[in-house]
N, CA, C and O of each residue as an XYZ file, in Angstrom:
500
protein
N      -7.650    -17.938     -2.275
C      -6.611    -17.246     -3.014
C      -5.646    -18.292     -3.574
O      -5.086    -19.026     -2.759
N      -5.385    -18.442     -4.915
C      -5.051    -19.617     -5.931
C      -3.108    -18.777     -5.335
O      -2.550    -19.353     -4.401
N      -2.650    -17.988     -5.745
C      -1.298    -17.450     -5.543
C      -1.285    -16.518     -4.937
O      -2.209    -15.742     -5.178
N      -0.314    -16.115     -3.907
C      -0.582    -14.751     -3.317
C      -0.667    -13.410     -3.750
O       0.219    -13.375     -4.603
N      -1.026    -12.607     -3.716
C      -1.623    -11.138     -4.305
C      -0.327    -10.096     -3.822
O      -0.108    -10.029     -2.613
N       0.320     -9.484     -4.532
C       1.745     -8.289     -4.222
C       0.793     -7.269     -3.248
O      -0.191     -6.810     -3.828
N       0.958     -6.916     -2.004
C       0.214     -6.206     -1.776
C       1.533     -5.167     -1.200
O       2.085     -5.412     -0.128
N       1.851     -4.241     -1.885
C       2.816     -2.770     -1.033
C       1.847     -1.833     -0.197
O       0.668     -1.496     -0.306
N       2.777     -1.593      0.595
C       2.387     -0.810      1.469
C       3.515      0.457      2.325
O       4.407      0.370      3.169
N       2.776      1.758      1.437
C       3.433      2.906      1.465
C       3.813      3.065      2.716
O       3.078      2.375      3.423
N       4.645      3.669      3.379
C       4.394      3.414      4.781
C       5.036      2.438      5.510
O       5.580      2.751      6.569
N       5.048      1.830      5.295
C       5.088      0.493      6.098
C       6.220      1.147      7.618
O       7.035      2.061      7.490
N       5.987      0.484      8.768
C       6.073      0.833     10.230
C       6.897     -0.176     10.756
O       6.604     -1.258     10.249
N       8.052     -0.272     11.783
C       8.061     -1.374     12.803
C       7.436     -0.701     14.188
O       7.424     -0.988     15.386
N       7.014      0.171     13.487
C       5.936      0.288     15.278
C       4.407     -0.038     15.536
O       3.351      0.367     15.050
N       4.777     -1.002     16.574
C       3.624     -1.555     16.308
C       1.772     -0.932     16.538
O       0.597     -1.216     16.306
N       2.329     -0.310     16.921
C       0.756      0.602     17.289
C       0.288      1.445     15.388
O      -0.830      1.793     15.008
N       1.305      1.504     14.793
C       0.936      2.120     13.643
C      -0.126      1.317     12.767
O      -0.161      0.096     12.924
N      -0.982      1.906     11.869
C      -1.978      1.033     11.363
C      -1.005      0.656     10.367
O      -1.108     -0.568     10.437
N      -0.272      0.843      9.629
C       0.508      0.491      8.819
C       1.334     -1.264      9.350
O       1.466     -2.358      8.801
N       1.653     -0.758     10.474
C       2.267     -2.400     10.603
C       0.980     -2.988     11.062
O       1.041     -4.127     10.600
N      -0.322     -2.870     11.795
C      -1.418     -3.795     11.857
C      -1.604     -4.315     10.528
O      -1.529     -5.540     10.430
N      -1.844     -3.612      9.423
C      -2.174     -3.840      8.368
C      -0.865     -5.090      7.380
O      -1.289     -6.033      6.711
N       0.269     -4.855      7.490
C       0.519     -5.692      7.664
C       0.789     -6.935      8.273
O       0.628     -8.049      7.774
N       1.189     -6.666      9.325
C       0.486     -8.086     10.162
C      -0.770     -9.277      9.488
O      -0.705    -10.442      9.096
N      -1.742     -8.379      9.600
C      -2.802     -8.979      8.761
C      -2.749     -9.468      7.855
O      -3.289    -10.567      7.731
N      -1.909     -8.727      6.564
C      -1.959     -8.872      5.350
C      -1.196    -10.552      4.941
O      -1.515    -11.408      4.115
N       0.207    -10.455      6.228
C       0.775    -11.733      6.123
C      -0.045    -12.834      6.570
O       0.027    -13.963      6.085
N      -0.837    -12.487      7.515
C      -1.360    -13.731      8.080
C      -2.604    -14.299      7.378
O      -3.011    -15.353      7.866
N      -3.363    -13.758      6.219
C      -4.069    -13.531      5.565
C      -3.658    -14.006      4.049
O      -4.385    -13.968      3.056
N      -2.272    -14.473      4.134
C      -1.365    -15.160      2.863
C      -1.159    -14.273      1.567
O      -1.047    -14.587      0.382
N      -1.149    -13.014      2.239
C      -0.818    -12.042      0.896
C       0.916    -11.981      1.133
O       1.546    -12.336      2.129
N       1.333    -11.505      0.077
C       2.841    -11.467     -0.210
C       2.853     -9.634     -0.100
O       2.306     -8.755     -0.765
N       3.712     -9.628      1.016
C       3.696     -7.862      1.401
C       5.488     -7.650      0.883
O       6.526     -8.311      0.915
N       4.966     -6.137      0.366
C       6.034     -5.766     -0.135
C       6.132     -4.116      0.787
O       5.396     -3.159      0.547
N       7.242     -4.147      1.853
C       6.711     -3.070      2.565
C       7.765     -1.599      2.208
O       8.993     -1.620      2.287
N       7.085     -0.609      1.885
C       7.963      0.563      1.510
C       8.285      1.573      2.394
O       7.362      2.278      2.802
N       9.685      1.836      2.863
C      10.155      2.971      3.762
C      11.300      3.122      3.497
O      11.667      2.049      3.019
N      12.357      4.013      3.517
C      13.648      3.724      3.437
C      14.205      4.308      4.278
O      15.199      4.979      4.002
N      13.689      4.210      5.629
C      13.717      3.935      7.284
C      14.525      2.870      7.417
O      15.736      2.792      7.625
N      13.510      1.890      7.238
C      14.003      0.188      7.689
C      14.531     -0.339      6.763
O      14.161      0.142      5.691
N      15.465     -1.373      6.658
C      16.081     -2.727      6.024
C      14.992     -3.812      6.194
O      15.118     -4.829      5.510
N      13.913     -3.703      7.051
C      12.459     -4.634      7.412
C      11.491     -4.457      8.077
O      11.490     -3.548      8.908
N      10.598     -5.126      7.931
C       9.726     -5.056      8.585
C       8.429     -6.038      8.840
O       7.639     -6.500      8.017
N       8.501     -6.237     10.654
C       8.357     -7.951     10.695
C       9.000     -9.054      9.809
O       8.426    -10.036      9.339
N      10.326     -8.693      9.669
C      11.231     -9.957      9.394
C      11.070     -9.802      7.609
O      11.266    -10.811      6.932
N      10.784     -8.765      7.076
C      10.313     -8.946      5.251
C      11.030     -7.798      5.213
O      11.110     -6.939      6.092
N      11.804     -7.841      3.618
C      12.600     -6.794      3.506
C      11.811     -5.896      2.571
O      10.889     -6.115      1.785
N      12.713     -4.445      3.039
C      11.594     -3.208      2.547
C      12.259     -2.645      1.334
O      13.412     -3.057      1.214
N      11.828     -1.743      0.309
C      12.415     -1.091     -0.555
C      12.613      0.457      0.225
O      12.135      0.817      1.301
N      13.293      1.045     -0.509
C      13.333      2.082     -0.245
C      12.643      3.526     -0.746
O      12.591      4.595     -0.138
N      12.026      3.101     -2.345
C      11.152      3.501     -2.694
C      10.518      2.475     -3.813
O      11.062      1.505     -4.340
N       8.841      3.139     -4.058
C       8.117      2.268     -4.714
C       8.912      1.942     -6.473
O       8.466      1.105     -7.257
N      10.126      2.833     -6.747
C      10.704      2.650     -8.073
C      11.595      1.368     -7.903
O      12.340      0.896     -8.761
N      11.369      0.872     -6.578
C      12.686     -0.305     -6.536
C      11.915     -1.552     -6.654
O      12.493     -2.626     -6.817
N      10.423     -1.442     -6.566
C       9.792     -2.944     -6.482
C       9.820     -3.122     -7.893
O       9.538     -2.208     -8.667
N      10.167     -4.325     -8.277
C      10.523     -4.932     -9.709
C       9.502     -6.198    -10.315
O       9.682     -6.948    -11.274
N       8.316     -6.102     -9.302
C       7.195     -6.766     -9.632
C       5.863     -6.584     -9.440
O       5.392     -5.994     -8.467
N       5.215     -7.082    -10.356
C       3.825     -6.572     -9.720
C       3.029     -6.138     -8.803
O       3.431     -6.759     -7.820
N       2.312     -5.598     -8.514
C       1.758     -5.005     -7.167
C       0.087     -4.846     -8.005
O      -0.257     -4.039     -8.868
N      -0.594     -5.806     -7.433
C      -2.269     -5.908     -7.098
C      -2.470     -5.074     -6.310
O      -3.559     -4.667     -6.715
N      -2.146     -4.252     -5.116
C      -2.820     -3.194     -3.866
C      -1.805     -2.690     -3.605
O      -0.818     -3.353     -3.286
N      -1.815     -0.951     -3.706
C      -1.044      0.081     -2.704
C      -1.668      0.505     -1.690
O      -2.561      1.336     -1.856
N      -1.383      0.089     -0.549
C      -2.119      0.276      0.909
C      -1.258      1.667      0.881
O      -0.094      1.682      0.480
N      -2.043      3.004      1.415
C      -0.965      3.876      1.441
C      -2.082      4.496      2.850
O      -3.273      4.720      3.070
N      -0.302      4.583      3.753
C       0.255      5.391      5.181
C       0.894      6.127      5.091
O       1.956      6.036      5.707
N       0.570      7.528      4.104
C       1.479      8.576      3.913
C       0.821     10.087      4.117
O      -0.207     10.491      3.573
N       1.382     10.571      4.723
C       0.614     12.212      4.593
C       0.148     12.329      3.475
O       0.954     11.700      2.788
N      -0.878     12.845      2.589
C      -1.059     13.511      1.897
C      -0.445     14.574      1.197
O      -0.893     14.828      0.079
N       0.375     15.160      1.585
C       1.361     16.335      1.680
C       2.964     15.669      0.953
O       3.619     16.267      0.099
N       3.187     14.837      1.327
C       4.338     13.591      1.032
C       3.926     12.776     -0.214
O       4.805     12.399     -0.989
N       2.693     12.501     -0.429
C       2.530     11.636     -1.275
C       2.630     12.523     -3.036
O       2.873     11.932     -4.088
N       2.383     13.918     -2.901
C       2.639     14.561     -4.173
C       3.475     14.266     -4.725
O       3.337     13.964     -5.910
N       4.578     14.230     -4.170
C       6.038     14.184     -4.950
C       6.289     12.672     -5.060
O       7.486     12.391     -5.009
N       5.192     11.308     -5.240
C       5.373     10.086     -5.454
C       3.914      9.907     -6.248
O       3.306      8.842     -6.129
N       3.390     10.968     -7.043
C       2.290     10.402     -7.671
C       2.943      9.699     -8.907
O       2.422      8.602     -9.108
N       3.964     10.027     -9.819
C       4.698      9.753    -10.719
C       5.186      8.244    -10.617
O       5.406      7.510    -11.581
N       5.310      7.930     -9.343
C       6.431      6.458     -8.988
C       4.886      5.621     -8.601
O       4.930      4.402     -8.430
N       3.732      6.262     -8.499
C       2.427      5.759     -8.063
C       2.258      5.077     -9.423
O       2.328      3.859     -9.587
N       2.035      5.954    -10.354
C       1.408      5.973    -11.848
C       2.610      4.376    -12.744
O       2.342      3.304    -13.287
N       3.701      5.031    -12.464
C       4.811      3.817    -13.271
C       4.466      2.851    -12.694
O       4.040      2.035    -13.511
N       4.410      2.436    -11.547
C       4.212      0.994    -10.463
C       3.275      0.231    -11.050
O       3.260     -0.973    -11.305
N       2.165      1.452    -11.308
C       0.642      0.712    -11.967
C       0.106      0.017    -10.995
O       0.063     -1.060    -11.589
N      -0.214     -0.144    -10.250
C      -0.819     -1.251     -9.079
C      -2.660     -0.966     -9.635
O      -3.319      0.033     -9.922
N      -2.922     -2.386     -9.570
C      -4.316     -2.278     -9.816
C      -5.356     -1.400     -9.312
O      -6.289     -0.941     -9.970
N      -5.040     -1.157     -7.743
C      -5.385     -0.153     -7.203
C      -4.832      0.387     -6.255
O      -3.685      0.040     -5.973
N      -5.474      1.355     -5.524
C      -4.691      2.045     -4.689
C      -5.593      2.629     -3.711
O      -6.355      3.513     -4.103
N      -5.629      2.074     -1.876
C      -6.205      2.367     -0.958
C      -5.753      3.148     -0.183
O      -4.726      2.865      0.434
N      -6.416      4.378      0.000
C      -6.358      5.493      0.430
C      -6.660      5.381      1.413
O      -7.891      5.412      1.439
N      -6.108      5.207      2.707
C      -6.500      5.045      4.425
C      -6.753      5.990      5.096
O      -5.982      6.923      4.871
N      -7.768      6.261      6.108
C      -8.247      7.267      6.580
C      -6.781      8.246      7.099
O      -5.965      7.873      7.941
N      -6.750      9.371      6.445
C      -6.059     10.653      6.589
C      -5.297     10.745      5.467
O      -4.824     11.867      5.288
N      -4.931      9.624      4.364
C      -4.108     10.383      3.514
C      -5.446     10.507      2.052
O      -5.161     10.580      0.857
N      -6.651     10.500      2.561
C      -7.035     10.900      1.374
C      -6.628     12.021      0.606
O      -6.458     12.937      1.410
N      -6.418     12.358     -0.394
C      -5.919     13.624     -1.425
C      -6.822     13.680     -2.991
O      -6.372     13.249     -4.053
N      -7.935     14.204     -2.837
C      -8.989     14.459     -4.421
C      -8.093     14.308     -5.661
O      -8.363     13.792     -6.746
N      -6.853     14.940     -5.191
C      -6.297     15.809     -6.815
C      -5.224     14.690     -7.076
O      -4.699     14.681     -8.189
N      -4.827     13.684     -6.088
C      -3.605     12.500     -6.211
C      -4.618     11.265     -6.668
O      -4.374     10.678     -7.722
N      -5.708     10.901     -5.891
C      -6.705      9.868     -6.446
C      -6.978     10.119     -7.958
O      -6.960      9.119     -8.675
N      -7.257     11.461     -8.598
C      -7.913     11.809    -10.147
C      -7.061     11.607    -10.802
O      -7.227     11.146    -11.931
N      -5.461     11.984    -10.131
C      -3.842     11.680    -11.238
C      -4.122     10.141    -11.416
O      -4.267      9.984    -12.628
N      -4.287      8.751    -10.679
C      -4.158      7.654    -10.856
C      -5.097      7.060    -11.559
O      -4.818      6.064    -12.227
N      -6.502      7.634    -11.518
C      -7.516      7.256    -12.068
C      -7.764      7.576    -13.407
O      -8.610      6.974    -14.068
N      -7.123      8.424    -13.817
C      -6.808      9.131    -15.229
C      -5.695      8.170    -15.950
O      -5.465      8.220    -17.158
N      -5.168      7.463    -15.215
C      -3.763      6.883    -15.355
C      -4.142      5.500    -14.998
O      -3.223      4.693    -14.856
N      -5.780      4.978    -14.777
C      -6.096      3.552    -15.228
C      -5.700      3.071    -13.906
O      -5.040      2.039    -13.789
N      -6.074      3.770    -12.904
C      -5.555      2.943    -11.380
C      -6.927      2.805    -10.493
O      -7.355      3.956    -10.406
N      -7.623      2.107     -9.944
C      -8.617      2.061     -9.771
C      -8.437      2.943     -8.547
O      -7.216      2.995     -8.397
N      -9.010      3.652     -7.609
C      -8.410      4.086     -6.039
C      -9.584      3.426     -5.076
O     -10.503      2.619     -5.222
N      -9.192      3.993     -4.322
C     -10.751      3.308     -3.038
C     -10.330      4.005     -1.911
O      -9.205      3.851     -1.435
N     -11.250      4.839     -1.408
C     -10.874      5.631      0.310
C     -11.349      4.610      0.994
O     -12.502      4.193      0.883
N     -10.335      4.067      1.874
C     -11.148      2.446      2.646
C      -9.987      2.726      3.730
O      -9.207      3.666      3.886
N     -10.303      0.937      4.738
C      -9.650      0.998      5.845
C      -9.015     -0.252      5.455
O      -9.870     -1.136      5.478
N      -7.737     -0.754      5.063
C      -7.188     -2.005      4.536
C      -7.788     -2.764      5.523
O      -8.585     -3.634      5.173
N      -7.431     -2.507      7.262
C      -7.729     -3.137      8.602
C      -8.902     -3.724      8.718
O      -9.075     -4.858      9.165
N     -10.184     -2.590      8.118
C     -11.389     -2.727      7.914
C     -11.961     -3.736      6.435
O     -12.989     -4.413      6.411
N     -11.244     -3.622      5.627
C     -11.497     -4.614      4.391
C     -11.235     -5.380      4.501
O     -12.080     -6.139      4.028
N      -9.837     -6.284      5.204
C      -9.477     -7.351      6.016
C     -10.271     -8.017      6.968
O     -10.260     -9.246      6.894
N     -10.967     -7.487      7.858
C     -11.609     -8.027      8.427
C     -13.008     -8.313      8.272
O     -13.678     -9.092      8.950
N     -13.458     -7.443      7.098
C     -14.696     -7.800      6.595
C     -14.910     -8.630      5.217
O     -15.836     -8.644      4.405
N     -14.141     -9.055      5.262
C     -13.660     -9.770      4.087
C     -13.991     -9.069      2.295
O     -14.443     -9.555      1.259
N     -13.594     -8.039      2.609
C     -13.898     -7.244      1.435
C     -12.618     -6.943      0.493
O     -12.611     -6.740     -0.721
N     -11.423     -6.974      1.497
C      -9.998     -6.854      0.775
C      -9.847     -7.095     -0.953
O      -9.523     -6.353     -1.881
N     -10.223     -8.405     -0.859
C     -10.369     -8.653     -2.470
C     -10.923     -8.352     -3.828
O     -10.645     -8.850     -4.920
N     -11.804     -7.385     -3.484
C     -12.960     -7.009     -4.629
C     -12.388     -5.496     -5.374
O     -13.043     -4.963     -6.270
């Protein structure tokens, strides 16, 4: 990896049992530049968070998303403006009708396991 890759992550946790903070964990140690979204925390693992995805003011290569399904409706709009190259759908927040809004809207999606693409070295593709 020539520069690090914006990787947000919906969700983002300071608890550590959540896949959301494994996933980051990983993501840092793995030399991606995490941009973590909650407006819970002021951080997470020591990186500061936005409060929503309308506040990140730079690119984003991967939306790791840790969100209900149910929650994520009312952020398909702030999904679509962000533009992130793509957008990984982690086991439980898949949603048919939120993946077709982004994909219509030039966002690639992927139902995957970030944890699992990380460690299989698939993250990147």
């Amino acid at each position: 990896m020539n520069s690090p890759l914006n990787v947000a992550i919906l969700g983002a946790s300071n608890v550590d049992s959540r896949y959301s903070n494994m996933a980051q964990r990983n993501l840092l140690q793995a030399g991606y530049k995490v941009i973590p979204v909650n407006p819970k925390y002021s951080e997470v693992m020591d990186v500061p968070t936005v409060a929503s995805l309308s506040d990140i003011n730079e690119p984003v290569d991967t939306l790791t998303i840790y969100l209900d399904p149910s929650k994520l409706v009312q952020l398909v709009n702030e999904i679509i403006e962000l533009h992130p190259r793509r957008a990984i759908f982690n086991p439980g927040t898949e949603a048919k009708h939120i993946e077709s809004a982004l994909q219509e809207a030039g966002i690639k999606t992927e139902q995957a396991c970030t944890l699992v693409l990380l460690r299989t070295g698939q993250f990147e593709d």
